[in-house]
N, C-alpha and C positions, 0 to 999 in steps of 0.2 A: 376610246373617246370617254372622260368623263360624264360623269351622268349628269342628265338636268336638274336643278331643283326649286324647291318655292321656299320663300321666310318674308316676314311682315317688312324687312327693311334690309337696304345693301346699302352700306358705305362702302364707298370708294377714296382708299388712301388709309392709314395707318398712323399717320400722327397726332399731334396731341388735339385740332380739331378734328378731326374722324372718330377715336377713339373716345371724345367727351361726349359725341352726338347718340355713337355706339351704347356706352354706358346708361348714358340717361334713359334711352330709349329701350334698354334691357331692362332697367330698373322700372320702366313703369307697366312692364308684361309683356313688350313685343321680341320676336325671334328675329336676332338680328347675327347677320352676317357682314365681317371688314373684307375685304379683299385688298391684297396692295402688290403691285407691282414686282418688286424688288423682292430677292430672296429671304430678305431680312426686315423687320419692321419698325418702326419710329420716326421714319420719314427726316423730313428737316430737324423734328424738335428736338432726336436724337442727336443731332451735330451742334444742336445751338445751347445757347446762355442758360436756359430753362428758366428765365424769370417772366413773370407776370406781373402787368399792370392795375391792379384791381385797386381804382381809389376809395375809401371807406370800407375795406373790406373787414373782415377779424381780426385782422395781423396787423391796420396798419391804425384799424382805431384806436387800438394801447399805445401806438408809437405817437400817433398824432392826431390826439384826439378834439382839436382845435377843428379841422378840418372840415368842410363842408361841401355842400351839394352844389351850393353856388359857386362858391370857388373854383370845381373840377367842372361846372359847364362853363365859366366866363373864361378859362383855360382852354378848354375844348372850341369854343369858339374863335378864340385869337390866333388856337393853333389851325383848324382844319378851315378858317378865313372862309371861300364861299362854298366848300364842300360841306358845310356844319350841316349836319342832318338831325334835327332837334331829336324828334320820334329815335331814331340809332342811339344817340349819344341815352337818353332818357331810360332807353331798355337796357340797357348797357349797365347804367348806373346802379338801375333796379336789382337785375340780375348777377354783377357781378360776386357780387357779397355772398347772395344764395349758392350761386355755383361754387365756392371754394367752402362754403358749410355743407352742402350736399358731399365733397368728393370728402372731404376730411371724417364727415361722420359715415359714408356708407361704401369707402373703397378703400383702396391700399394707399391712395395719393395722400404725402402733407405736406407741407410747406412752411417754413422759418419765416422770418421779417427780415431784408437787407435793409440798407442804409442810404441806398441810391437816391439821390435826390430827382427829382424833375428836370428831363435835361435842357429845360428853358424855365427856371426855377424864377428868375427876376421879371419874366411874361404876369401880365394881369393874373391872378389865378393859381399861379405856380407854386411849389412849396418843395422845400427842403430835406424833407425824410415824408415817409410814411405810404407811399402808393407802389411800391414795387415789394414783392416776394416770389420767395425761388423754392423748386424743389427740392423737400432736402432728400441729401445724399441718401442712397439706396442699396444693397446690398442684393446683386443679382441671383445667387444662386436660390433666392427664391423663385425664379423662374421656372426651375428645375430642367429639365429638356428642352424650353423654351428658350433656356441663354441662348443659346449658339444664335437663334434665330431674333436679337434682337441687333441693330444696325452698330457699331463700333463708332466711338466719337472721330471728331475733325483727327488724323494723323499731325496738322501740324500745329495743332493747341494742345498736346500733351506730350508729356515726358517720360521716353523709353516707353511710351502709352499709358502713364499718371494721369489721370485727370483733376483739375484744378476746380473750386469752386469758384462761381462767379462771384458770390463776394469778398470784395477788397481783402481781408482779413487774412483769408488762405493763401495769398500770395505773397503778401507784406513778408511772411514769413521766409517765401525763398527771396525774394532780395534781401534779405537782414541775415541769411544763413552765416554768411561771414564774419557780423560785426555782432550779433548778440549772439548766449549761450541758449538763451532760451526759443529761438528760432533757429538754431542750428540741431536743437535736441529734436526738438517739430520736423525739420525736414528729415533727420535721421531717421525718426522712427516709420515715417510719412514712405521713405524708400524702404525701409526693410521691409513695411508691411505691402508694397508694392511688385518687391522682387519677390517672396513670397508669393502673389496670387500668379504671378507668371510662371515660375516654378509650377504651382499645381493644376494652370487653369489656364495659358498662355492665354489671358487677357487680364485687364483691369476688372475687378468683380464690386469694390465700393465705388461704384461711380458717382456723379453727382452731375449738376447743371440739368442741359436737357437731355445728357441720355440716363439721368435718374427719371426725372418726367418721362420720358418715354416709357422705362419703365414698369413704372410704379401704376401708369395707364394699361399697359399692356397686360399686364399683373389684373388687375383689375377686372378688365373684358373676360380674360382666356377663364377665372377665377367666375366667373358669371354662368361661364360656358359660350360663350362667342367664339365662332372660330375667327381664326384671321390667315385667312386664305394667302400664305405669301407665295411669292413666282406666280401669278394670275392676274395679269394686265385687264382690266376693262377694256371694250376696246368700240362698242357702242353704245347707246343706249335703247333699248326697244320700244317704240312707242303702239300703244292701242291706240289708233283716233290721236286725240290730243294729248293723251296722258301717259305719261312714261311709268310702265311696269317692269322696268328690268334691265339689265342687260348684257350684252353677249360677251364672253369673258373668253381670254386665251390660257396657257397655262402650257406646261411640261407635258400635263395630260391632257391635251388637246381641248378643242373649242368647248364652248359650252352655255348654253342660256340660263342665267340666271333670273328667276322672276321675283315679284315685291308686290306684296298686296298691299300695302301704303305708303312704297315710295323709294328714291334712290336719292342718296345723297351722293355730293359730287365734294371729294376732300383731298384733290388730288396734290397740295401744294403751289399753285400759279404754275408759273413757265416762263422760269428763269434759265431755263436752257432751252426755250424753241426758238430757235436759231431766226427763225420769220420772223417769228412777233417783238422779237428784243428789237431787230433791226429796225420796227418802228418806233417802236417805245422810248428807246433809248437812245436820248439824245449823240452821246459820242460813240455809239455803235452803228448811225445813221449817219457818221461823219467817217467811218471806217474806223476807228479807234478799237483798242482790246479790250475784251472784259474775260474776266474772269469768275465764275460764282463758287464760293465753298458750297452751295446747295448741293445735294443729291442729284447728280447728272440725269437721274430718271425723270427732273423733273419738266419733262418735254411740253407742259400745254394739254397734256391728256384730255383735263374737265373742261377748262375752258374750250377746247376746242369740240369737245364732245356736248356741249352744251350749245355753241354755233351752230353745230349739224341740224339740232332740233329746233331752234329759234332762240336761242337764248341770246343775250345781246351782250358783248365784252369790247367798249368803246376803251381807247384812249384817250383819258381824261383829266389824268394830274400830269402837271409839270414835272415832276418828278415817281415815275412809275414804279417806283421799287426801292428798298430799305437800301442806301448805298451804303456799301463796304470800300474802304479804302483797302487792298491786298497786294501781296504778291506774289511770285512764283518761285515755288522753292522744286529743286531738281533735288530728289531723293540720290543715295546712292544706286540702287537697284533699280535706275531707271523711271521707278513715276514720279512723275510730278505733281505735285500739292499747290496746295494754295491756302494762304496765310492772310488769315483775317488782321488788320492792324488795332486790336481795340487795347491796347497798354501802351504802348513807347511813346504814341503820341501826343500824350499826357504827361510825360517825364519832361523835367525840366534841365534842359542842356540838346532837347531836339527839337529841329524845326524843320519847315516842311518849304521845300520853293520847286520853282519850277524851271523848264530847260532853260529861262533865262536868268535864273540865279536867283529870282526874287521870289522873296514870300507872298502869298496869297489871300492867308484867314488865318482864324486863330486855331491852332493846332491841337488845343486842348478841348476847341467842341465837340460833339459828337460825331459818329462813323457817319452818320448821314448827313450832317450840315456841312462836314468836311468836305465827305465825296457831292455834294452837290457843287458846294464850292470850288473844287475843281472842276468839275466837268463844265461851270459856266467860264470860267479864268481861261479854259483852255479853247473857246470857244474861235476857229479860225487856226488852230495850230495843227503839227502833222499828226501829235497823237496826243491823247488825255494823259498825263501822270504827272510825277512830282518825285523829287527825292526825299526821302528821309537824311537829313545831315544829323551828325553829332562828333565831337568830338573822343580822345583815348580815357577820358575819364570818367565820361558818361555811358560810354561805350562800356565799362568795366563794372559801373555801378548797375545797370538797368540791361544792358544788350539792347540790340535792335531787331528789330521783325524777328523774323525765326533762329535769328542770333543769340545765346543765353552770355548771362552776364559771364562775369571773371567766378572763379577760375575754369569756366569751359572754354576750351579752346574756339579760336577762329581762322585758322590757318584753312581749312576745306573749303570756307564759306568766301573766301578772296578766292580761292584756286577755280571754282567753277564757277564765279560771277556771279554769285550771290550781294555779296557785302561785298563794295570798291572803296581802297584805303589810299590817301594822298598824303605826306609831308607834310605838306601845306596844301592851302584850300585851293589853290593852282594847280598843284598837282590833282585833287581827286577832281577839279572842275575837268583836266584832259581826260583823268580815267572815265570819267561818266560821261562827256560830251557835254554839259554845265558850262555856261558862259560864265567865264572865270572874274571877266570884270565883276557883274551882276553878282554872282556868287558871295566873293570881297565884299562890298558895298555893301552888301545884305547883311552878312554877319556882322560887318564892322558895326550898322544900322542898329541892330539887333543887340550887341555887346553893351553899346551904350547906357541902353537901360539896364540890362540884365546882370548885370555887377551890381544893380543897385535893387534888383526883383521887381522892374518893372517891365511894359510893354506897352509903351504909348501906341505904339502903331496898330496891333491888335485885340489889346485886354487881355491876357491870356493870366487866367488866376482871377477874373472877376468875376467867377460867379461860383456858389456853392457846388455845379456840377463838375468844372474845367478842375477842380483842385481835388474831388472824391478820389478820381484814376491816378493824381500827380505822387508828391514824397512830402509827404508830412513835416517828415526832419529838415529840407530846403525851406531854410525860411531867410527873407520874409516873405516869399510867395512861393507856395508850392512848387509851381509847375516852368519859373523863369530859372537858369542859371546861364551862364556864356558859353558859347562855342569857342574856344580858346586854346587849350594845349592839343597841339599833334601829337600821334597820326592824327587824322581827318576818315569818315568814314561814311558812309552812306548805302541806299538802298532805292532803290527804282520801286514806284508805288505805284499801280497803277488803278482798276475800276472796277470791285466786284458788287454785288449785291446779297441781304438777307432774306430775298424774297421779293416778289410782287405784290405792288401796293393798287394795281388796279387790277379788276378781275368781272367775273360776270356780276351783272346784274339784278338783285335781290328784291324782296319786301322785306322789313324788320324783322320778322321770323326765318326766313331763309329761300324763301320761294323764289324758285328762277324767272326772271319775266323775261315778255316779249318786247319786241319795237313797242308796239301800242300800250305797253304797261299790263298788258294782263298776265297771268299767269301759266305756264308749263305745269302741268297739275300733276303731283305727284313727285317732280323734279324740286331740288334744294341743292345750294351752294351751302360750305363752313369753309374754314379757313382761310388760305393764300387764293383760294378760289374764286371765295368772296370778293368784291371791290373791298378797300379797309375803308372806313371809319374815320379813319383817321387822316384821306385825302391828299394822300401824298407829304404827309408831313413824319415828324417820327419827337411825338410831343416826352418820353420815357422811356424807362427800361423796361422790355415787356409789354411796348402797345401792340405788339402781333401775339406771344401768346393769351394776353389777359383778354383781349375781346373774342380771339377763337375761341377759347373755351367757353366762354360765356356764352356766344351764339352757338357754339356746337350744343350746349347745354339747352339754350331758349330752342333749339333747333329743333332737337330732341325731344323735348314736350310738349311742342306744338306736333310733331309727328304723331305723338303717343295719344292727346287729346283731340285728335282728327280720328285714329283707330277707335279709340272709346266710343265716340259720340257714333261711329257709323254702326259699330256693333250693336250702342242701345237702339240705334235705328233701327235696325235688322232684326232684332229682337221684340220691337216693338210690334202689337196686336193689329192688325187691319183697320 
């Protein structure tokens, strides 16, 4: 049996909200311990983009320095409509700034400026550069014996296990590998020095996105002296009375009470995989449709549910519960199955998106989540949620599709085991996919018309500074239009995943868990996917999930640390 023990604070969960709340809360004198789940640590942020949203931050005041306070709330408000939480959004804006000055001057985390613009840039408020930055790339074997134990990115957003940065730039590169010397010299070197780290380290060791944030966080804590208890499930919370001091933990070495003399955070990631709570939430999961989440399968509902037990309150509230990912299912050689986020091809001009009756839906080129909402409303009455990805042999060669890579990698396996379906003609792949062939026809014919000429009466696609950032620079006159035209014919079955849970428990602006009645669970706090977001069901940039986690893990954190102070001068204080 493990032994019992006491420390001033237990998060629960390991990613980049856990570990900011961990931090901060280390840094202002309290003894803090993470516990997570999973053998390995970083949670979601390890498998995702690693960008954050932070408007007016340091990085994004040199870029756009125009920019203001009013602008990011009359934004905030057109985007989060009747979920706008004034107080939220206001501490948010305060703090976000702080928390990326704080991590940059007193941990291992930094972070570049990307170019991402707002992904509803032409909204009241919106703007074109300057509120998103990413972790930069990180070099693990700082970890030292820690590597092993840090989670391995998405398998199928890297190559041979490459990891690619999320901004634009690093990619531009391998689709250009062909046609420039100087992006072919870039991917050259880019693989050598990749087969190289597999040679001595069988993994990726310069990683980037979020399993750099992961961790460069990670780094951070252990570098503090935090431990981060991995393979040690939470598995209740222990309450004195009304106040929650602790709680009972499982592990390899069996049960174990852990206690907290000011408090338990709950950073368990939502619950994108509790098979119950999706069923409500989600509209075409409630219809019987599939989903699919790249999340970390661990992420069952733990907090939230462990926060129900005690009184915590986790309504379904937005229309849309969760960051939709448009994905699909990639069958490994060796038997597992992956799942493939669609955030590039979609954006390529010569693909477009319809559905089993051949016809387009939305603009292809919006974002992962106004896409996937948009189908999941489109399909609204049908036997199952998806769409195909269509394109043509030429765009198919310049871009690839889903987990397809461009020319010259082959595509011969990816027909054979029903990944990628190739037709003659657009008849023909309407029978291989089941595509009503008339609809299909029409559609592209529909579609052709413009797009020999770079437009898209029907759905805009190229009119706005975000739909054209993902597309091809060189397709002009509009990035992201070209025609579906020369055979083969090809396509891909899309169907419904998500980035996470956008509703979750019930908060005060600092982090406190409430009740029905609005009071509070004392000693109890929500960060991250755990949290409800802020952002109300909507997905206003790149980075609205980790820029506000961290920020609130940060506010979270120092209201922790300033509730321990104040009791101690109490405690200290003369009769």
């Amino acid at each position: 049996m493990t032994k019992d023990f006491e420390v001033d604070l237990i998060v629960v969960g390991s990613g980049a909200a856990g570990l900011a709340t961990a931090i901060t809360a280390k840094k202002r004198g309290l003894d803090v311990v993470v516990l997570e789940k999973e053998p390995v640590f970083g949670g979601t942020t390890a498998l995702s983009g690693g960008v954050l949203w932070i408007p007016m931050g340091p990085h994004g005041r040199k870029q756009n320095p125009a920019d203001t306070r009013d602008a990011v709330r009359r934004y905030m408000m057109a985007e989060t409509g009747a979920f706008y939480d004034d107080a939220a959004v206001n501490t948010f804006l305060d703090n976000g700034p702080k928390m990326v000055e704080f991590f940059e001057r007193e941990t291992a985390v930094t972070f570049i400026p990307t170019l991402y613009p707002d992904y509803h840039p032409d909204v009241d408020g919106g703007v074109d550069i300057g509120r998103s930055i990413l972790a930069e790339p990180y070099d693990i074997r700082r970890l030292g014996q820690d590597m092993a134990r840090l989670k391995p990115p998405l398998r199928t957003i890297t190559f041979i296990g490459m990891m690619f940065n999320s901004s634009n730039a690093d990619l531009k590169h391998f689709f250009r590998a062909t046609k420039s010397l100087t992006s072919f010299i870039y991917v050259a070197k880019r693989l050598a020095n990749h087969i190289k780290e597999l040679v001595l380290y069988r993994r990726a060791i310069n990683v980037t996105s979020g399993n750099a944030l992961a961790a460069r966080l990670a780094q951070s804590a252990l570098d503090l002296g935090i431990p981060i208890l991995t393979s040690t499930p939470a598995q209740r919370i222990l309450m004195n009375g009304e106040r929650a001091v602790g709680v009972q933990a499982g592990g390899e070495g069996g049960g174990q009470r852990i206690t907290a003399r000011h408090g338990v955070v709950l950073a368990c990631g939502g619950f994108p995989h509790d098979v119950k709570r999706i069923a409500q939430a989600y509209p075409h999961v409630a219809r019987g449709g599939e989903h699919l989440s790249p999340t970390p399968t661990s992420n069952t509902g733990d907090g939230v549910n462990m926060a129900e037990t005690v009184g915590g309150v986790v309504d379904i509230r937005f229309q849309d519960a969760a960051a939709w990912m448009p994905v699909s299912k990639v069958v490994f050689g060796d038997g597992e199955v992956g799942v493939f986020p669609h955030l590039l091809d979609r954006y390529k001009p010569g693909v477009i998106g319809v559905l089993a009756n051949g016809q387009r839906f939305t603009n292809e080129s919006n974002s992962y989540h106004d896409v996937g909402a948009a189908l999941i409303r489109a399909c609204e009455g049908q036997p199952e949620t998806a769409m195909w990805l269509v394109c043509d042999k030429t765009t198919l060669g310049k871009y690839g599709l889903g987990y397809v890579k461009p020319a010259p990698m082959p595509i011969g396996r990816f027909i054979q085991n029903g990944y990628l379906f190739e037709g003659k003609t657009l008849a023909d792949l309407a029978r291989a996919t089941g595509i009503d062939a008339t609809g299909l026809e029409q559609a592209v014919h529909a579609y052709n018309v413009g797009a020999v000429k770079g437009e898209d009466p029907a759905f805009g696609r190229g009119r706005t500074a975000f739909n054209r950032y993902l597309a091809d620079p060189d397709n002009q006159p509009n990035p992201c239009v070209a025609p579906v035209q020369t055979g083969p014919f090809y396509a891909v079955k899309v169907i419904m995943g998500d980035l996470g849970t956008f509703d979750g428990i019930q908060t005060s602006v600092v982090g406190e868990v409430l009740k029905r009645d609005g009071s509070l669970i004392a000693g109890l706090y929500a960060v991250g996917n755990d949290r409800a977001s802020i952002m109300g069901g909507n997905y206003p940039g790149a980075g609205i999930t980790h820029g506000p986690n961290m920020t609130f893990g940060f506010v979270t954190g120092n209201h922790i640390a300033d509730l321990a102070a104040a009791d101690t001068a109490g405690k200290g204080a003369p009769a």
